[in-house]
C-alpha positions in Angstrom: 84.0 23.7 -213.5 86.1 25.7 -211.3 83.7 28.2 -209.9 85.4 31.7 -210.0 86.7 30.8 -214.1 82.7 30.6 -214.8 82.4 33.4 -212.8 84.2 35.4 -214.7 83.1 34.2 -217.9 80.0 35.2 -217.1 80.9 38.8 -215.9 82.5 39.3 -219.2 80.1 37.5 -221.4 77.3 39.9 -219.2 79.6 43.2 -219.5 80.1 42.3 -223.7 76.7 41.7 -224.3 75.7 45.0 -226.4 79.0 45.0 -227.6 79.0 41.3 -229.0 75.6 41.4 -230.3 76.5 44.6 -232.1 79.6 42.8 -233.5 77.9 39.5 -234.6 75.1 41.7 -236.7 78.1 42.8 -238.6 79.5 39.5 -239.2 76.3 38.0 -240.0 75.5 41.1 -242.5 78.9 40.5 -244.2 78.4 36.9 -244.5 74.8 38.4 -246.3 76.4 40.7 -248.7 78.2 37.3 -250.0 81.5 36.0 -248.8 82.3 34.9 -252.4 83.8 35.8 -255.6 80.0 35.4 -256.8 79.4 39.0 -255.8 82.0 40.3 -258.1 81.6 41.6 -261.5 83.0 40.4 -264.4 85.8 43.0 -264.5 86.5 42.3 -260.7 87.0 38.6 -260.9 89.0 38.5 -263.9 91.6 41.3 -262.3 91.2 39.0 -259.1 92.1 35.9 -260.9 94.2 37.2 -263.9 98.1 35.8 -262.6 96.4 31.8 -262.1 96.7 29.5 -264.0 94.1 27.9 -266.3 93.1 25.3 -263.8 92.8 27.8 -260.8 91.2 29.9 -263.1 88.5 27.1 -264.0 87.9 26.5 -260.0 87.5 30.1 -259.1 85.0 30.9 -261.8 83.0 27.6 -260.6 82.3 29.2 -257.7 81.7 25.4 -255.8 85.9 25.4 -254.9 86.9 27.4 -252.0 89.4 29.7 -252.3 91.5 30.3 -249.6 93.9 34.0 -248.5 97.4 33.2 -247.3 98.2 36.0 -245.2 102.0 35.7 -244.2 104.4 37.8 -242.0 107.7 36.0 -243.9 110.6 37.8 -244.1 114.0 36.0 -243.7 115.6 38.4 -241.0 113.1 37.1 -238.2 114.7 33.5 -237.0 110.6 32.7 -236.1 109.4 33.6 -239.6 111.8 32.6 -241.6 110.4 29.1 -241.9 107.4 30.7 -243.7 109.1 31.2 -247.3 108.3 27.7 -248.5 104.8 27.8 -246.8 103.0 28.6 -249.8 103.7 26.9 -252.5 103.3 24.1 -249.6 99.9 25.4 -249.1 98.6 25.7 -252.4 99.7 22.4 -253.3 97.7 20.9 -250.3 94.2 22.6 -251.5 94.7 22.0 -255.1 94.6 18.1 -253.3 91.1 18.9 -252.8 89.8 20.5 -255.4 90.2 24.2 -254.1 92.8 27.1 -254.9 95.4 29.2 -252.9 95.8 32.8 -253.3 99.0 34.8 -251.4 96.7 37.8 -250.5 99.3 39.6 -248.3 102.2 40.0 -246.1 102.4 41.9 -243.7 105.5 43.7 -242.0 107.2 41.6 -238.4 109.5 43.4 -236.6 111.7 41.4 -233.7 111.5 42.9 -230.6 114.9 41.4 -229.8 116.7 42.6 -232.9 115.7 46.8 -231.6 116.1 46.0 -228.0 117.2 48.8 -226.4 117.0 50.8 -229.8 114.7 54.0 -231.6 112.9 50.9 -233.7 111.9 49.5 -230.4 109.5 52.7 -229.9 107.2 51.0 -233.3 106.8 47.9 -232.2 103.4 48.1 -230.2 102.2 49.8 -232.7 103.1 47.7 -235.3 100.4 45.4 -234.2 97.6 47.6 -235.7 99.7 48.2 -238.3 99.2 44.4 -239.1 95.7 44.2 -238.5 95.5 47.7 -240.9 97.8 45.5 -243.4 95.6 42.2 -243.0 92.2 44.1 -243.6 93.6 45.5 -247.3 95.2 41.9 -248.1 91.6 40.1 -247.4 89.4 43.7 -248.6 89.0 42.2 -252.0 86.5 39.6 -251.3 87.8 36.8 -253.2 88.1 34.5 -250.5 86.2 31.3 -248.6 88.7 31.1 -245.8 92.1 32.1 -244.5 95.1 30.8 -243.1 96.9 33.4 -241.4 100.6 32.9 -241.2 102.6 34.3 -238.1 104.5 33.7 -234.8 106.1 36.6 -232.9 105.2 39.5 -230.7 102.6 41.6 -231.8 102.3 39.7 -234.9 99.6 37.1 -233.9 97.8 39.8 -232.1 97.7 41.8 -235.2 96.5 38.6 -237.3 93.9 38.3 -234.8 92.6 41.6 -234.3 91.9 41.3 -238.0 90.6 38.3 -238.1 87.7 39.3 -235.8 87.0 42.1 -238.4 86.5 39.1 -241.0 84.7 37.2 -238.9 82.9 36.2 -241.3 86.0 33.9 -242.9 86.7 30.2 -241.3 90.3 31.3 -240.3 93.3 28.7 -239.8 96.8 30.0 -237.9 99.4 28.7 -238.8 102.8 28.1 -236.9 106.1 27.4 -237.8 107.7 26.2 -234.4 111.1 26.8 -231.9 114.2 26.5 -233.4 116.1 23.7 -231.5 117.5 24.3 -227.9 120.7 26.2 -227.8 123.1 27.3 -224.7 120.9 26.4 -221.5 119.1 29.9 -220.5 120.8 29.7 -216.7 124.6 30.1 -218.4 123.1 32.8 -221.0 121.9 34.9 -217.7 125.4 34.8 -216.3 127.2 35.9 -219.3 124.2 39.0 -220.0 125.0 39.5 -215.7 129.0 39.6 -216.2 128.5 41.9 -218.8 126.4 44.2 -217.6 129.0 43.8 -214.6 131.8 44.5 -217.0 133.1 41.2 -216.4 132.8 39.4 -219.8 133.6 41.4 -222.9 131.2 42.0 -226.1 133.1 38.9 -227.6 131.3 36.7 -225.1 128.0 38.3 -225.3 128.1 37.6 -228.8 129.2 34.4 -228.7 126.5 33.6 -226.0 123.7 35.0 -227.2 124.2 33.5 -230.9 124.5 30.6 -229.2 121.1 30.8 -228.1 119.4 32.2 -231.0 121.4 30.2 -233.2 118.9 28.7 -236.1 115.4 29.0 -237.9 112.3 29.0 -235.8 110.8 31.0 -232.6 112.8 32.0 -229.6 113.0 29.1 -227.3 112.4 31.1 -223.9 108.7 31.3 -223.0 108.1 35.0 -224.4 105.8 37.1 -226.2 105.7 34.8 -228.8 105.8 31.4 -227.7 102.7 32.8 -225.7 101.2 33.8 -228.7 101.3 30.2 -230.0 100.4 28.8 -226.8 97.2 30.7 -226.4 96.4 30.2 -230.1 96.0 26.7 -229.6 94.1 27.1 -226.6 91.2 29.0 -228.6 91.1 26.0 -230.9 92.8 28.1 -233.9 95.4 25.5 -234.1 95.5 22.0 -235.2 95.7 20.2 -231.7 99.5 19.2 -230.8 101.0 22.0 -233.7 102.4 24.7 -231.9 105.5 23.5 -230.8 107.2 21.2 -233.7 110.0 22.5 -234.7 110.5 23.6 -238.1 111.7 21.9 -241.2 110.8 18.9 -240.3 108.8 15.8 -242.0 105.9 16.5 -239.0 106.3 20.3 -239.5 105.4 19.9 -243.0 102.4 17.3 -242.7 101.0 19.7 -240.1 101.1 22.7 -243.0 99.8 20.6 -245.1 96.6 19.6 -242.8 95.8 23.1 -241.8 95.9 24.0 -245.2 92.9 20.8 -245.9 91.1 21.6 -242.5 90.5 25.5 -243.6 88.1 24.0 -247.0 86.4 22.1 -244.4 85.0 24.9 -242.4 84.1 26.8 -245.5 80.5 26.9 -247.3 81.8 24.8 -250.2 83.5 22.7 -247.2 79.8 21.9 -245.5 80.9 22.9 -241.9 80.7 26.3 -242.5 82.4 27.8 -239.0 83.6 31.5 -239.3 86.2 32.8 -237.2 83.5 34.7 -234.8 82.0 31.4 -233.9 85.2 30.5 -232.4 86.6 33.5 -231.2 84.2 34.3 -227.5 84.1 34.9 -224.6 84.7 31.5 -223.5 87.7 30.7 -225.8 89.4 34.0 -225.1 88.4 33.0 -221.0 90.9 29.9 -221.6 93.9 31.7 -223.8 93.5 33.9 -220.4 94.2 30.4 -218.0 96.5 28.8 -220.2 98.6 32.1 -220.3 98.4 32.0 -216.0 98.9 28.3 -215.9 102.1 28.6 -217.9 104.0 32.3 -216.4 103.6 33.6 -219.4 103.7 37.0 -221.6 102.7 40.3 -219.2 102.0 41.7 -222.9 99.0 39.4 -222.9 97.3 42.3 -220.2 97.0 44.5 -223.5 96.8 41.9 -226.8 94.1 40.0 -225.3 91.9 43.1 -224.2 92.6 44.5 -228.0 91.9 41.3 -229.8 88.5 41.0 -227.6 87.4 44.5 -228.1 87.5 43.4 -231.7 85.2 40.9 -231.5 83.1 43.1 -229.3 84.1 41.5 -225.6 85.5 43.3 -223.0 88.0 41.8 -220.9 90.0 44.2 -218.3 92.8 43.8 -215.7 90.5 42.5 -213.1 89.3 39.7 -215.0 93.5 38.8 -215.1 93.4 39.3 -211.7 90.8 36.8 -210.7 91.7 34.2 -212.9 95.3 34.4 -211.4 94.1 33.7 -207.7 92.9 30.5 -208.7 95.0 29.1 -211.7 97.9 27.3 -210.1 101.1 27.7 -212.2 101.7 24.4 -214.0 104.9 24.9 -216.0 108.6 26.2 -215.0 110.1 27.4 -218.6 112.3 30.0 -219.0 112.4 33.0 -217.6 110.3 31.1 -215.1 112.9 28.6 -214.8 115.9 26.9 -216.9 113.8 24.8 -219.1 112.9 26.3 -222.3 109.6 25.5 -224.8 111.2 22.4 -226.3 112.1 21.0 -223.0 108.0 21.6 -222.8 107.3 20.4 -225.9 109.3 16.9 -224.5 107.5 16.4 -221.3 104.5 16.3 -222.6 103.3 20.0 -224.5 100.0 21.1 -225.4 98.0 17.6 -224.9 99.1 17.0 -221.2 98.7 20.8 -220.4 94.8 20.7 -222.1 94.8 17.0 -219.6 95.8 19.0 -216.1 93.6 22.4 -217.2 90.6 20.2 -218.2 91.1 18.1 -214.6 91.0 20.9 -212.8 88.0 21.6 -214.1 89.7 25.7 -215.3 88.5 25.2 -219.1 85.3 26.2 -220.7 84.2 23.1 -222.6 81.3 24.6 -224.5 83.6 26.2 -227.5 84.2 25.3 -231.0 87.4 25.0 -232.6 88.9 24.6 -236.4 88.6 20.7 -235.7 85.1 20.8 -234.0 83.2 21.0 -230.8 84.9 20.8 -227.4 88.6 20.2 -226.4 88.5 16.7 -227.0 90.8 16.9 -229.9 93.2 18.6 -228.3 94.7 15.7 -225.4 96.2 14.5 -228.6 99.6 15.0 -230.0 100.2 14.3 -233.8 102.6 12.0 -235.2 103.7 10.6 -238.3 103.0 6.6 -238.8 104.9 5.3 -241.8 104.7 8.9 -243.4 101.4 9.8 -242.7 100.3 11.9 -240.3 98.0 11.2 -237.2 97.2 12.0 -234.2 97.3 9.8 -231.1 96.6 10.2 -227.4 99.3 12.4 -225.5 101.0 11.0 -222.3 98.8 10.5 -219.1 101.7 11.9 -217.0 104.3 14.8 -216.8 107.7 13.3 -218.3 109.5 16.0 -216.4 107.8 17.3 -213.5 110.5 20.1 -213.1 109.3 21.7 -216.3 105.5 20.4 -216.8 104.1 19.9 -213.6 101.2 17.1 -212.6 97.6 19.2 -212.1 97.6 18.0 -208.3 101.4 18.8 -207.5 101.6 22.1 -209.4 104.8 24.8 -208.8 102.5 27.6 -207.2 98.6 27.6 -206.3 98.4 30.7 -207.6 99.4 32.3 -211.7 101.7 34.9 -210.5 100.1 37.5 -212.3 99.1 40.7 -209.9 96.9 43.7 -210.7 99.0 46.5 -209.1 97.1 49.7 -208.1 97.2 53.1 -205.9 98.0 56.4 -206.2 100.3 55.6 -209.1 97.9 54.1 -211.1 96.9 50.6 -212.1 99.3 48.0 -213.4 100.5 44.4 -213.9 103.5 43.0 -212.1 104.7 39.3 -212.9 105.9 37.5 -210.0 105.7 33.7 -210.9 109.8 33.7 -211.1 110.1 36.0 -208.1 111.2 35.0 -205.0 109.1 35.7 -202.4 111.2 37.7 -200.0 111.5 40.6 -203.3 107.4 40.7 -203.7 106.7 43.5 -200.9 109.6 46.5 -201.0 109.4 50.1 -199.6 112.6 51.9 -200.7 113.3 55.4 -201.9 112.8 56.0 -205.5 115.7 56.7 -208.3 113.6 58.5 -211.1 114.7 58.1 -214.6 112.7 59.5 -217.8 114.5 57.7 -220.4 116.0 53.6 -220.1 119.4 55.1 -221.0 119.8 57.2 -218.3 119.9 54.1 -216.0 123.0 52.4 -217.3 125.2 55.4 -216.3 123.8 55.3 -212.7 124.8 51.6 -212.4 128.0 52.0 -213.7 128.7 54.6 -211.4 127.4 52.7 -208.6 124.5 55.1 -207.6 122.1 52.6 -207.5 124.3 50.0 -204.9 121.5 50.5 -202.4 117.8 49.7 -201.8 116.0 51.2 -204.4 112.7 51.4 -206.8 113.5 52.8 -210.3 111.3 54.6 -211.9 111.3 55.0 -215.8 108.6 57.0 -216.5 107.1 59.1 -220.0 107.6 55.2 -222.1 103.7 54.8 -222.5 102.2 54.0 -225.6 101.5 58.0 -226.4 104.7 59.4 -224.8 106.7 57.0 -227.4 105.0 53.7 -228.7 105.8 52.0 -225.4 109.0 50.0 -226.1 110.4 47.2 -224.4 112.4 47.8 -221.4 114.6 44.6 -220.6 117.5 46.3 -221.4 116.7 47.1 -217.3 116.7 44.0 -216.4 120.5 42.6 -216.3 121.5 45.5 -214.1 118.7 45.7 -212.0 119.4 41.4 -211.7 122.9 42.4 -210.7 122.0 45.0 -208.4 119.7 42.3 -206.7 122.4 39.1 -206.2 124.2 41.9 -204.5 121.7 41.9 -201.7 119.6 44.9 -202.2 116.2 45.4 -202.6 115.4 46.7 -205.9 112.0 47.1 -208.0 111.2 48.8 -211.3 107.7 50.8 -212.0 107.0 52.3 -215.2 104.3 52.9 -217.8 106.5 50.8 -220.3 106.5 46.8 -221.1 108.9 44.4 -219.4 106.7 41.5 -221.2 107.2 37.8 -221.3 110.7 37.8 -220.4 110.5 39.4 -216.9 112.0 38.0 -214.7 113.8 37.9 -211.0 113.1 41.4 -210.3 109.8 42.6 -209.6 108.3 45.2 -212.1 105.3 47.3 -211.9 104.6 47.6 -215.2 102.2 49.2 -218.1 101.1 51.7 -215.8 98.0 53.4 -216.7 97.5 56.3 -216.7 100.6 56.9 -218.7 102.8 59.5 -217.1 101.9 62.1 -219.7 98.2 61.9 -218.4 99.2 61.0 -214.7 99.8 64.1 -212.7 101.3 61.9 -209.7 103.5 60.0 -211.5 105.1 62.7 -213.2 105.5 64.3 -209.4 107.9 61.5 -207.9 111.3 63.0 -206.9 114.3 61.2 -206.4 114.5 59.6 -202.5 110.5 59.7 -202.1 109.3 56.6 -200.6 107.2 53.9 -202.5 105.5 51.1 -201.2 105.2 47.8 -203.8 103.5 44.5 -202.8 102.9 42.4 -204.7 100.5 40.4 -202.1 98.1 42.9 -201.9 98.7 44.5 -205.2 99.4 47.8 -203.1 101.7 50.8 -205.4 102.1 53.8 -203.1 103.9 56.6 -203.8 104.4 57.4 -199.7 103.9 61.5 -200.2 101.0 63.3 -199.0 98.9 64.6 -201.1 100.1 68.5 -199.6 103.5 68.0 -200.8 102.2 66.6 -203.6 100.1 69.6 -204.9 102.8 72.2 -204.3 105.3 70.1 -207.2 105.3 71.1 -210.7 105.0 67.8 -213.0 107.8 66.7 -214.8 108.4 66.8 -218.2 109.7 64.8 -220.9 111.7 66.5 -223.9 110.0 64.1 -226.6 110.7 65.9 -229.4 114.4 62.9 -230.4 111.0 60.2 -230.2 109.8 61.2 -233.8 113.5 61.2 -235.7 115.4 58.6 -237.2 114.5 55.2 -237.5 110.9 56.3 -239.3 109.4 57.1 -235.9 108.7 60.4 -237.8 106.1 58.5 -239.7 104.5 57.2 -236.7 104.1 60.4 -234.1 100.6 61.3 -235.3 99.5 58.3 -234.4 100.6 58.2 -231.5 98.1 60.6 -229.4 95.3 58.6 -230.8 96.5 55.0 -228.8 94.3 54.6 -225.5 96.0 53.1 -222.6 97.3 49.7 -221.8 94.2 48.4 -219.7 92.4 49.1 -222.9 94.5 47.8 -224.8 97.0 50.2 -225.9 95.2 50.4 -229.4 94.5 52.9 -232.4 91.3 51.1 -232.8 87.4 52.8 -232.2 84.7 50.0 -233.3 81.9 51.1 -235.0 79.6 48.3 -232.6 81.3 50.4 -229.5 79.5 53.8 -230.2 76.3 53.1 -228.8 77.6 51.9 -225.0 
């Protein structure tokens, strides 16, 4: 096993004990209290089971059939979740198969981060995430259930499912996806249309038509984002079926694949015999691979906060250094978009999930000592399901890259390294992506243009105050200043700005995430500029230093000057009206920063540290 990955795991695994111990008392003391519908009175059970029908009611009063929680994020306005409305009826007939029952116990809300780019909804999207863990927790709180099957795709969505999964650790706990939609306009010609319009070159017509063709059909987002990530990594903890991520949706395999997660959850139940919770699967180890398949694949910068969340959850502690570490020896095995011009299906194609587990497991970059929903070890997961004269099975994936300009062989990869960089000085500590960067853009020093607000910087390009060598700050976008939005509205100008020849960067305590790009971006700085007395002290034309080879972020201003400047401040008063963002502003103050993992959430297993 590669030496510095087990070196890390065991930093973490040392730094989590208390924490983890603390965490698996509570699991275990759940599991005590009973898991089952047994616990529940008479009055209890018959509200819990009222709306079945006679048969369900028969099983669940046996207690010796499982009964499993769907737990959905449908709704028919997210491309990636609208595959989800047949989902359970699907389910429930697959366990009534096997003797056990289906109960819809909740859904929860799923907001698309590319539907409020740009817009006040934007500002609840990070905190949305808790919001669905908040949601799951009251949809499994009335302890009716064996196991759970937790449907969900996008952005914060997963991470929410999985934050509250580790509080039910207790529950075996299936994901279940729902796949890409099918591959649209190629990604390099929808990047020049966005570039001409930002440019004013192509009219709103063209961006429309552009863009819906691209996101043109049910299923995920075909770039490599937030939440193709999501999926990716999901797999890679063994909460997957091996080979399911990617299949794209409505489809004959799409459905068997349902269908089996639905089968697999009774298996890991008590009734099932293989009684594995969710906490057994969910470690140190398993959340040490999601972190190597995410560098090994460019993907999602959000991933510096989700994965730090979902881990404090389960009582492990995983920070920016760990990232950081993993990065410097986890060579980048995949080119898909923004990382290059394939996109997840082109993935999927040349070989997916089994030939990336092949090339991580050669290089010896996986922990092998984890269980998954289908067993010990990653065996199970070099093979790709198929369907053989209806039924589905699963055979052994290819033994070599079909395209080795998307899905590269483990010896020949596109970059030794994972392209992920912990960024730190004066300004703080951050994350900057540079796996589609070219290398000439990765070390800058150029005055800074200082915005507090992402709209302020379309009128400066427009005007053409930013045709120069440049690092914009957007500062006071943090996750207490205003929920820490997405930013890539930044990102076709600041593209433009840099085919023009000129050296451009962006730093800010908001998210970029998994669709950064060409320009390099210091991002989710911490401290946030409302607790960070330099940040909020750059002026317009002071020099910064950003490289990204020595993780150096310099605000080049002695600290003299420095103390004589009043801080900035942000008017964020318009943050809490319209959009509901009224409803969200107490919250808020309460969310710790992004190296934390930019969450709402105090554990009571974290008091004693």
């Amino acid at each position: 096993m590669n030496k510095v990955v087990a070196e890390v795991t065991a930093r973490i695994e040392a730094r989590s004990q208390g924490t983890r111990a603390r965490y698996l008392e509570q699991v275990e003391s759940q599991r005590a209290q009973g898991v089952h519908r047994a616990s529940l009175s008479c009055g209890n059970l018959a509200h819990g089971f009222a709306a079945c029908g006679m048969a369900d009611k028969d099983s669940l009063r046996s207690f010796t059939k499982a009964n499993v929680a769907i737990v959905s994020a449908y709704n028919d306005m997210l491309s990636a979740h609208q595959p989800y409305e047949g989902y359970p009826a699907l389910i429930k007939e697959a366990l009534h198969q096997v003797g056990s029952v289906g109960q819809f116990a909740g859904g929860v809300p799923a907001m698309c981060d590319g539907v409020t780019q740009g817009q006040p909804g934007m500002e609840l999207s990070l905190l949305s995430r808790d919001i669905i863990a908040m949601s799951t927790a009251v949809a499994l709180s009335h302890n009716m259930f064996d196991g759970a099957l937790m449907l969900g795709v996008c952005d914060k969505i997963v991470p929410g499912l999985l934050i509250a999964a580790a509080s039910f650790g207790h529950l075996p706990t299936v994901f279940v996806p729902a796949g890409p939609m099918p591959s649209g306009m190629p990604n390099k010609e929808k990047a020049r249309i966005r570039e001409l319009y930002a440019q004013g070159k192509a009219d709103r017509n063209e961006l429309l038509r552009a863009e819906s063709e691209s996101y043109h059909s049910p299923g995920t987002c075909t770039f490599y984002g937030t939440a193709n990530s999501n999926q990716l990594m999901v797999e890679v903890m063994g909460l997957h079926l091996p080979g399911s991520s990617f299949v794209n949706p409505n489809t004959a395999l799409r459905d068997a694949l349902t269908e089996a997660a639905a089968k697999q959850v009774t298996r890991l139940t008590e009734q099932g015999g293989n009684y594995t919770p969710f906490a057994e699967i969910l470690t140190a180890k398993s959340l040490v691979n999601a972190m190597v398949a995410l560098l090994a694949t460019g993907g999602s910068t959000n991933h510096t906060m989700h994965l730090v969340a979902i881990g404090r959850a389960a009582g492990i502690e995983i920070n920016w250094d760990d990232f950081d570490a993993l990065s410097k020896v986890v060579p980048l095995l995949t080119r898909i978009y923004p990382n290059g011009q394939a996109d997840i299906n082109h993935f999927q194609a040349a070989g997916g999930m089994a030939y990336l587990f092949k090339g991580l497991r050669k290089l010896g970059l996986l922990n092998e000592e984890v269980k998954t929903i289908v067993g010990e070890g990653l065996d199970q997961y070099e093979l790709e399901p198929w369907l053989n004269e209806g039924k589905l099975e699963w055979r052994q994936g290819t033994d070599k890259s079909l395209d080795t300009a998307v899905l590269a062989e483990p010896e020949a990869p596109f970059s030794p390294e994972g392209g992920l960089r912990v960024m730190h000085g004066n300004l703080g500590r951050g994350v900057i992506k540079v796996s589609a960067v070219p290398a000439a853009n990765t070390h800058i020093e150029a005055p800074a243009v200082v915005f507090s607000d992402q709209n302020q910087l379309d009128a400066a390009f427009k005007s053409g105050a930013l045709d120069r060598d440049c690092i914009v700050v957007v500062r006071f976008q943090g996750p207490k200043a205003n929920g820490m939005p997405e930013l890539h509205k930044l990102t076709p100008p600041l593209g433009v700005l840099q085919e023009k020849g000129y050296k451009v960067a962006l730093v800010t305590d908001g998210r970029m995430s998994g669709a950064s790009g060409k320009v390099p971006a210091a991002i989710h700085i911490t401290p946030e500029a409302l607790d960070n007395p330099v940040l909020t002290k750059v002026q317009d034309g002071d020099m910064i230093r950003l490289d990204a080879h020595t993780g150096e972020l310099t605000l080049l201003v002695d600290e003299a000057t420095l103390a004589q400047r009043q801080p900035a401040k942000a008017d964020l008063a318009p943050n809490s009206i319209g959009m509901g963002r009224g409803l969200f502003m107490n919250l808020r103050p309460q969310l710790c920063g992004a190296e934390q993992g930019a969450t709402l959430f105090r554990f009571p297993f974290e008091d004693n540290q």
